[in-house]
C-alpha positions as CSV (number, residue, x, y, z in Angstrom):
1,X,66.5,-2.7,-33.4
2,X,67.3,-1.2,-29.8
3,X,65.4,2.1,-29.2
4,X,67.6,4.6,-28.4
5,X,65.5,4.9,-25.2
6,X,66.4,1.3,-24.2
7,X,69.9,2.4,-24.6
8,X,69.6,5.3,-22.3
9,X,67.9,2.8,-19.5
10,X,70.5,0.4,-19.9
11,X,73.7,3.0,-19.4
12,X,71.6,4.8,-17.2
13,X,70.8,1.6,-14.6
14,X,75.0,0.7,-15.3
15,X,75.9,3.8,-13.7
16,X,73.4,4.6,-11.2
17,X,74.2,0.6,-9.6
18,X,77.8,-0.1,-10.3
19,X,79.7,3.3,-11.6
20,X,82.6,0.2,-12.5
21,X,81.0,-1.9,-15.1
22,X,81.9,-1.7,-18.2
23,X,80.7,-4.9,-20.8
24,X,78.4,-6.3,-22.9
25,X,74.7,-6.8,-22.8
26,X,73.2,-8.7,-25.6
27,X,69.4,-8.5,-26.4
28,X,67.3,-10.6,-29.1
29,X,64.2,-9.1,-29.8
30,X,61.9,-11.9,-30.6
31,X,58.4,-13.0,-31.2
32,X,55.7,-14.8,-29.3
33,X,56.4,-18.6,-30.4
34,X,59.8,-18.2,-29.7
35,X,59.5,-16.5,-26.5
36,X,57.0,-19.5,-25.1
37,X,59.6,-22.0,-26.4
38,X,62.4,-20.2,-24.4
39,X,60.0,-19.8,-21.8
40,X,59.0,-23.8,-21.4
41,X,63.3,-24.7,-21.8
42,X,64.6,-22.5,-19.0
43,X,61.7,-21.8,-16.7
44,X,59.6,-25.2,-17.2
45,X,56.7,-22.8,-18.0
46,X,55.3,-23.4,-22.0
47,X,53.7,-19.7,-21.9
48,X,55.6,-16.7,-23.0
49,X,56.4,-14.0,-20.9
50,X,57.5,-10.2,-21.8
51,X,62.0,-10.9,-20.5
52,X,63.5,-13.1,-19.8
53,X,67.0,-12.6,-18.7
54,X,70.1,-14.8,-18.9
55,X,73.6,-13.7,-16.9
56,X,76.8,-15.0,-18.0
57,X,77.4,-18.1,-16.2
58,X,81.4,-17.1,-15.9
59,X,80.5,-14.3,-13.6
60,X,78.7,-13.7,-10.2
61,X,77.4,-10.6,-10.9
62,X,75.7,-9.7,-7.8
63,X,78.8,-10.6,-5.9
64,X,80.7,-7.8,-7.7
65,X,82.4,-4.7,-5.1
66,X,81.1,-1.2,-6.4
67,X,84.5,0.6,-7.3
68,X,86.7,-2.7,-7.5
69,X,89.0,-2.6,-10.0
70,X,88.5,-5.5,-13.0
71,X,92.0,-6.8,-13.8
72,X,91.0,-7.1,-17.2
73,X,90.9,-4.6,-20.0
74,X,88.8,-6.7,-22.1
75,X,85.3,-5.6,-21.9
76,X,83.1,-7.8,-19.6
77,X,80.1,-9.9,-21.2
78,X,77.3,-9.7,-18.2
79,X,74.6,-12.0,-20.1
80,X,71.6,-11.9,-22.6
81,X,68.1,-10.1,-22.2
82,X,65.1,-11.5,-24.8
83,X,62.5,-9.3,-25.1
84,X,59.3,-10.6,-26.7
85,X,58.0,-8.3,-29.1
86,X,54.6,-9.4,-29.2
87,X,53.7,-9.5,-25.3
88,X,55.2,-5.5,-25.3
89,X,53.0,-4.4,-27.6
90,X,50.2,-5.9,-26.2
91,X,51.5,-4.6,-22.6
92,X,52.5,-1.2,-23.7
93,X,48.5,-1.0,-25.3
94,X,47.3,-1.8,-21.9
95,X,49.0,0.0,-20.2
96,X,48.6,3.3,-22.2
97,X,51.9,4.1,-23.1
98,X,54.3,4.3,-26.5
99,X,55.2,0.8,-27.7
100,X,59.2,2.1,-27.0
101,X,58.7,3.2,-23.9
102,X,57.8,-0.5,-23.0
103,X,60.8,-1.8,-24.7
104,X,62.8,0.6,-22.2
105,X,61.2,-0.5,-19.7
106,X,61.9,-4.6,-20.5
107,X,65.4,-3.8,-21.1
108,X,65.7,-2.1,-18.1
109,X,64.1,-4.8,-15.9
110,X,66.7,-7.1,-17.7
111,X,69.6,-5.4,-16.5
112,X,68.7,-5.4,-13.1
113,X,68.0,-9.3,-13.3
114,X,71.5,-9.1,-14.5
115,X,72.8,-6.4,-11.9
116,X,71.5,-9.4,-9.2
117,X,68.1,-7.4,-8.3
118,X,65.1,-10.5,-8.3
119,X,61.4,-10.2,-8.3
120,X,60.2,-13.4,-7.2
121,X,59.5,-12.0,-3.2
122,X,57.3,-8.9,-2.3
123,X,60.5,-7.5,-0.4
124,X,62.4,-7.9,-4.0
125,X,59.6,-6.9,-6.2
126,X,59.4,-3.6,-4.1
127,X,63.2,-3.3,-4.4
128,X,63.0,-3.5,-8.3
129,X,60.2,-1.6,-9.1
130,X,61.8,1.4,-6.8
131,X,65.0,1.5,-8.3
132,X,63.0,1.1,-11.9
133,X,60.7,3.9,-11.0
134,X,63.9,6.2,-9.8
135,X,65.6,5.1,-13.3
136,X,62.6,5.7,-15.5
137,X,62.1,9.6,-13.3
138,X,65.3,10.3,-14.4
139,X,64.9,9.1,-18.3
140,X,61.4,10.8,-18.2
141,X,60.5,13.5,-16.5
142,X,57.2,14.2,-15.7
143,X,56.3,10.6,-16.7
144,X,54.1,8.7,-14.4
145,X,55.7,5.7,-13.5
146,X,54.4,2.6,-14.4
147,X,52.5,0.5,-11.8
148,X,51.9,-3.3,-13.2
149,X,50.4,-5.7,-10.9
150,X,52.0,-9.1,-10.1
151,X,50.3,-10.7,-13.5
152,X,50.6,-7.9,-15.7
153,X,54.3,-8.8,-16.3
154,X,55.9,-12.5,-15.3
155,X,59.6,-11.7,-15.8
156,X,62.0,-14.4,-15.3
157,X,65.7,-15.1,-14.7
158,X,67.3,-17.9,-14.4
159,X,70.9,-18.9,-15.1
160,X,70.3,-21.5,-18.5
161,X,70.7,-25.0,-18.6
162,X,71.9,-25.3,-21.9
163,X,72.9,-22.8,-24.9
164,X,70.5,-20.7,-26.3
């Protein structure tokens, strides 16, 4: 089940990027094996990770104008986060924090894969990780934000080759 807090990251990171989108976000909260398997299929890298995000490939996401109008009523599918249960736990442990607030904080980096944000440069890391601490200070007052080194967390996107 989705924490509440995950919730609150999620439609908090929608509004504070892109006050237009509206949609759908799926997650699949899953365990170790099947994260690695997952993991191996899409990234060509047989050890699991903690998310792994997945945009829809119908959409360019990052391309989208803040305050453009969608010509379509129908509520827009943006793409799928997995979270792997097993690697938060042992993060949030780590890490000394509450196993949910971990969760928040995977689903939140999974929407800004999907919002276009990537991690994979120092310039983009930096850009991630402010724009996750700003959302997290607003979501938690008071709460130190997180600070994970490069290895503590090896989250992916990548558009998939095949269906999941």
């Amino acid at each position: 089940m989705l924490a509440p807090e995950c919730l609150g990251a999620v439609a908090e990171t929608a509004r504070s990027h892109a006050h237009h989108l509206q949609g759908v976000v799926g997650f699949a909260f899953v365990h170790e094996a099947m994260m690695s398997e997952l993991h191996g299929r899409f990234m060509e890298d047989p050890t699991t990770t903690d998310v792994l995000s997945f945009p829809d490939e119908l959409d360019d996401i990052a391309g989208v104008v803040p305050g453009s109008v969608d010509a379509d009523p129908e509520p827009r599918y943006w793409g799928d986060i997995f979270i792997c249960t097993d690697q938060a736990l042992r993060q949030a442990s780590a890490l000394g924090h509450p196993y949910p607030y971990e969760l928040m904080v995977l689903a939140l980096h999974g929407v800004l894969h999907l919002l276009g944000y990537d991690d994979h440069t120092p310039a983009g890391r930096s850009r991630m990780r402010r724009t996750e601490n700003r959302v997290l200070a607003r979501l938690n007052p008071g709460r130190t934000p997180v600070h994970r080194s490069t290895n503590a967390r090896a989250s992916q996107q990548r558009r998939p080759r095949g269906s999941v």
